[in-house]
C-alpha positions in Angstrom: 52.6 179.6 201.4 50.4 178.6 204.5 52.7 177.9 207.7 51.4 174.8 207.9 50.1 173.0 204.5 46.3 172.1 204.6 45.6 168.5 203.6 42.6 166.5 202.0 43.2 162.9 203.2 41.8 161.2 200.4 40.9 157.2 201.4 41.2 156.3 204.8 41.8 152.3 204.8 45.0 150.4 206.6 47.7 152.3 204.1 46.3 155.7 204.5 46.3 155.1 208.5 50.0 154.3 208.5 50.5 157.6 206.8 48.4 159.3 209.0 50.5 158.3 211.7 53.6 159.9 210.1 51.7 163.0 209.5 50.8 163.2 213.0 54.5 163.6 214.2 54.7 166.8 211.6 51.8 169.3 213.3 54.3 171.8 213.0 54.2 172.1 208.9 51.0 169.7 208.3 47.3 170.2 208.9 45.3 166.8 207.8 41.8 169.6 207.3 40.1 167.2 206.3 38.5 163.4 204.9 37.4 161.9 202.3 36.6 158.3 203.0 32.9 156.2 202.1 32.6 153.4 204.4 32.2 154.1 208.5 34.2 151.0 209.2 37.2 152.6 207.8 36.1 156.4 209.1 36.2 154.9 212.5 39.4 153.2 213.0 41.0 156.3 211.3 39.1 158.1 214.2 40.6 155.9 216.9 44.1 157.1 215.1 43.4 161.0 215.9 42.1 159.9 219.3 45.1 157.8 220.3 47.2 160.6 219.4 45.1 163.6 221.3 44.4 165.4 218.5 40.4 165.9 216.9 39.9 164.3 214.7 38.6 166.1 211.1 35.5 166.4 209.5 34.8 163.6 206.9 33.2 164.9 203.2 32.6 161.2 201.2 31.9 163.1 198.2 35.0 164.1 196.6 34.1 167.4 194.1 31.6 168.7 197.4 35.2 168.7 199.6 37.1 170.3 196.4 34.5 173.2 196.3 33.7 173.9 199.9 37.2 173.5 201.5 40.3 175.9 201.3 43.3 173.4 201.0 46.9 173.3 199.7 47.7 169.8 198.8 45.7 166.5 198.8 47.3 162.6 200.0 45.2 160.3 197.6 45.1 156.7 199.3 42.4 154.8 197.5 42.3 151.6 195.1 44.3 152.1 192.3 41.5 152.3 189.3 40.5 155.9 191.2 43.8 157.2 191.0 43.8 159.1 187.7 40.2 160.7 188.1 40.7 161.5 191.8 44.3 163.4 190.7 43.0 165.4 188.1 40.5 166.5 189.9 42.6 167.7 192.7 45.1 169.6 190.9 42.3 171.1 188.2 41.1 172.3 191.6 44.4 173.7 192.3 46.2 171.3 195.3 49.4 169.8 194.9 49.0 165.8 194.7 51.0 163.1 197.0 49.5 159.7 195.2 49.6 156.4 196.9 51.7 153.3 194.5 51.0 152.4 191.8 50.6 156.0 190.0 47.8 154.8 187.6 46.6 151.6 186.1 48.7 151.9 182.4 50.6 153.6 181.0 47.7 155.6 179.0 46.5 157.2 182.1 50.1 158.0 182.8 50.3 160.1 180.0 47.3 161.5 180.8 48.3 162.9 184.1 51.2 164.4 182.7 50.0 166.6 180.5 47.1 167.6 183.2 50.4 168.4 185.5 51.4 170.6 182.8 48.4 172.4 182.1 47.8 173.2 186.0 51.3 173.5 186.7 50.6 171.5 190.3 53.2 169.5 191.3 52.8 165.7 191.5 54.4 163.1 193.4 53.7 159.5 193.9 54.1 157.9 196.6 57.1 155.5 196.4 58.6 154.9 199.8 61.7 153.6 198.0 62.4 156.8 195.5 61.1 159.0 198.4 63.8 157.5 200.6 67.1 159.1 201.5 68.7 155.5 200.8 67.5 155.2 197.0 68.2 158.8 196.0 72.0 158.4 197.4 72.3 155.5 195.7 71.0 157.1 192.8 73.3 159.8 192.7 76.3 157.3 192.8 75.4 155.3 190.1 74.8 158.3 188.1 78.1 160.5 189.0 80.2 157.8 187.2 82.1 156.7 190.2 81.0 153.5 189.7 81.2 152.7 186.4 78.6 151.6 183.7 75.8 149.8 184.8 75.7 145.7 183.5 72.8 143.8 185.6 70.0 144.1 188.8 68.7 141.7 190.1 65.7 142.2 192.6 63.3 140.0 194.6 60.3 141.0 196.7 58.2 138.3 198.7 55.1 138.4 200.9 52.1 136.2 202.2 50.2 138.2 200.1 47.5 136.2 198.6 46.4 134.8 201.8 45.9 138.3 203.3 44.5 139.8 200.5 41.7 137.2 199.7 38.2 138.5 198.7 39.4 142.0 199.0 39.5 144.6 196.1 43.3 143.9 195.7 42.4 140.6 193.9 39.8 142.0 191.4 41.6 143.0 188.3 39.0 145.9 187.4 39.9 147.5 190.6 43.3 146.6 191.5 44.8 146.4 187.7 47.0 143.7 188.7 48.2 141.0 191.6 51.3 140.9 193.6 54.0 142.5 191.4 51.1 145.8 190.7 50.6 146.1 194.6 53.6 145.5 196.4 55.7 144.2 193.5 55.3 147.8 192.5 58.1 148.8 194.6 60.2 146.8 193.5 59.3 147.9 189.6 59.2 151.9 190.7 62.8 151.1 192.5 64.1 149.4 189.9 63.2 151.8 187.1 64.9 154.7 189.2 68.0 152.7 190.1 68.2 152.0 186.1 67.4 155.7 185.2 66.7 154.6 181.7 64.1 152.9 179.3 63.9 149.4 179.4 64.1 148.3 175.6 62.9 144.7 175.5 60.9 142.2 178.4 60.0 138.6 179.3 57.8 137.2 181.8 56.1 134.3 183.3 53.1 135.1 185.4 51.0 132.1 188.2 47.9 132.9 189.6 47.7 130.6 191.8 43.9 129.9 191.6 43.2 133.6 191.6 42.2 135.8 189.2 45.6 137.9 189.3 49.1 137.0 189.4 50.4 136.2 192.3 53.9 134.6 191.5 56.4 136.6 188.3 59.4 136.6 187.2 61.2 139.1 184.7 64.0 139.1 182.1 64.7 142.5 181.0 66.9 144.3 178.8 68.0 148.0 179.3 68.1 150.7 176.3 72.1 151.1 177.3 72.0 146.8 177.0 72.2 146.1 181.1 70.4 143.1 182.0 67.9 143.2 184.6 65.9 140.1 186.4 62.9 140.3 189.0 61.3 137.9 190.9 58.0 138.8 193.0 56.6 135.6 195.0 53.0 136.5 196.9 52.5 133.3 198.1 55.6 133.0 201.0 55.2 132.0 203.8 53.1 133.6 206.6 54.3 136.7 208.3 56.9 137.7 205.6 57.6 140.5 203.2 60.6 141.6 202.4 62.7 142.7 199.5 66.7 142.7 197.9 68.0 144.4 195.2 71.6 143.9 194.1 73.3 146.4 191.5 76.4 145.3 189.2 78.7 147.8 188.0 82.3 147.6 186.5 83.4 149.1 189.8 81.2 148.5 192.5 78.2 146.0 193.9 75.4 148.1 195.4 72.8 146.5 197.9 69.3 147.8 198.8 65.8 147.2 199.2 62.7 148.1 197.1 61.3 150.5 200.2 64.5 151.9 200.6 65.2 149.7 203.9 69.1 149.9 203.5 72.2 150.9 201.5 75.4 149.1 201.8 78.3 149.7 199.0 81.7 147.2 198.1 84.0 148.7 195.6 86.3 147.8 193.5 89.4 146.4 195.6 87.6 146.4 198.8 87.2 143.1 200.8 83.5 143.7 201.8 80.1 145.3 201.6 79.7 148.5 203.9 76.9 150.4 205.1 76.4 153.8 203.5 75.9 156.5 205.6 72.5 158.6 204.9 69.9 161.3 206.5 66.9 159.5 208.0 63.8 159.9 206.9 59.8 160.3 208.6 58.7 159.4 205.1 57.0 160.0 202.0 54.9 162.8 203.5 58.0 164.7 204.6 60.2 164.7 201.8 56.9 165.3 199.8 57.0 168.6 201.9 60.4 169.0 200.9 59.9 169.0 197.2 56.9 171.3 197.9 59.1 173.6 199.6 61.5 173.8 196.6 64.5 172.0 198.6 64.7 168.5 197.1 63.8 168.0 193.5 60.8 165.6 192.8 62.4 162.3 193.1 59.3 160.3 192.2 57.4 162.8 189.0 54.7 161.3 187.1 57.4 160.3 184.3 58.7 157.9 186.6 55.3 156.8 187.1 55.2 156.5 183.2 58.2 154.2 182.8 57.1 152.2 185.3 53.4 151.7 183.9 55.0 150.9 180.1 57.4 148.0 181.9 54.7 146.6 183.9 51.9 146.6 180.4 54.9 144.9 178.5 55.2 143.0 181.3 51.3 142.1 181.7 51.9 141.2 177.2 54.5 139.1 178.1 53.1 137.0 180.6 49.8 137.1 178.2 52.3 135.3 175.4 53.8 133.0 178.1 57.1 134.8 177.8 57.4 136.2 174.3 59.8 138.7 174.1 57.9 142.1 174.1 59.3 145.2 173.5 58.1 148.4 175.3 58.7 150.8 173.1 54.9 150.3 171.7 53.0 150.9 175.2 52.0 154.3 176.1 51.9 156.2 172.9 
């Protein structure tokens, strides 16, 4: 393995900038070799982000399969609108790279499956890009609910909320064809993704209400859900809060314990059984998903976030999407995916 691992950014708009940022702080095990990004308006604030940070700034290639063929790399951060995902994956692990991908993983569950069994036949690794599973928070929190401590798992309840339909109007995030959803597909995928990992099971039956809002996705959901083991699980995602806001809460039930965090990951606080109050949990910080990406790469944390996570995500949110479709029929989502 190269000292430092060679990277194709691939989409350079406001999300992929953030990361950029992170992977800047990390020039001792990342190289970002080079872009992949269409549109000069985007190119050249993602410039002024290699400027501001004294470091040049790499050669952009728009075309994707003419960067695959003419540049030696080890891994590739895909950051574009979600109907490219699957395509733009494929390609880069049939071309050999290991594959960081930007929320949500695909646009169903179909294409879910799909990049699964490509994973298996290059033998690439995969990893989306979940803040919250990628987070030291979420996968401590994981391993206590799963070590027994705790007790069996009866309900979640989450909630993520966000000025979202303001900022996002006329942009590609509200087109369906592009997007594959509203709110609870963009950043209500967090709070999905986190939610399926916390639960570490198949969800067995689902209910939901979607409001557009005068858009053309959904921009207001809620969620009644029933676990494979029987748990209950509710979810609430509100785009339309007011200005300046996005934030997230998940609480965990047990028979022994209450368990708070966030969809990102944001914090971790514990009250068992007996105690008098909730305390914070004490975990490794974190630079974020492109680091502990690294990490998995390296063969020193197991993949927290696979594509089969992706999977079980993309089969809650398409019963989910049938729900809504039936204004709240009970779906079951055992059928999606196969």
């Amino acid at each position: 393995m190269q000292s430092k691992v060679r990277t194709a950014m691939i989409g350079c708009g406001g999300m992929s900038r953030h990361h950029i940022r992170q992977m800047l702080q990390q020039q001792s095990t990342t190289e970002i070799t080079v872009l992949c990004e269409p549109s000069q308006e985007q190119l050249a604030r993602t410039e002024a982000e290699f400027e501001a940070a004294g470091v040049p700034c790499p050669p952009n290639e728009p075309d994707l399969n003419a960067l695959l063929a003419n540049y030696e790399l080890d891994a590739a951060f895909i950051v574009t609108p979600h109907v490219y995902h699957h395509d733009q994956t494929q390609a880069c692990m049939q071309a050999g790279l290991d594959v960081l991908l930007e929320k949500p993983m695909v646009m169903n569950a179909i294409e879910a499956r799909s990049l699964i069994e490509i994973m298996r036949q290059t033998g690439r690794l995969l990893t989306v890009a979940f803040p919250g599973s990628l987070s030291p928070n979420i996968r401590t929190a994981v391993d206590l609910l799963r070590s027994g401590e705790l007790g069996s798992l009866l309900t979640i309840s989450a909630v993520v909320w966000q000025s979202w339909r303001q900022g996002t109007l006329g942009s590609w995030r509200q087109d369906p064809a592009i997007s594959g959803g509203g709110f609870l597909f963009d950043t209500g995928a967090h709070m999905l993704n986190t939610v399926v990992d916390l639960a570490g099971e198949e969800f067995d039956e689902v209910s939901a209400f979607f409001n557009n809002r005068g858009t053309p996705v959904e921009i207001l959901a809620t969620i009644n859900a029933r676990l494979k083991s029987g748990a209950f699980v509710t979810m609430h995602g509100n785009g339309d809060a007011i200005k300046h806001n996005c934030k997230s809460m998940i609480r965990v039930f047990t028979e022994k314990a209450i368990l708070n965090t966030g969809i990102w990951g944001e914090l971790l606080e514990l009250q068992k059984d007996g105690e008098t109050e909730i305390k914070p949990v004490d975990t490794p910080p974190s630079l974020g998903v492109w680091e502990q990406f690294l990490a998995v790469r390296r063969g020193e944390l197991a993949n927290p976030c696979p594509p089969e996570v992706g999977l079980r995500m993309a089969k809650l949110y398409d019963a989910i999407k049938a729900s809504a479709a039936q204004n709240g029929v009970i779906v079951r989502c055992d059928q999606f995916g196969q």
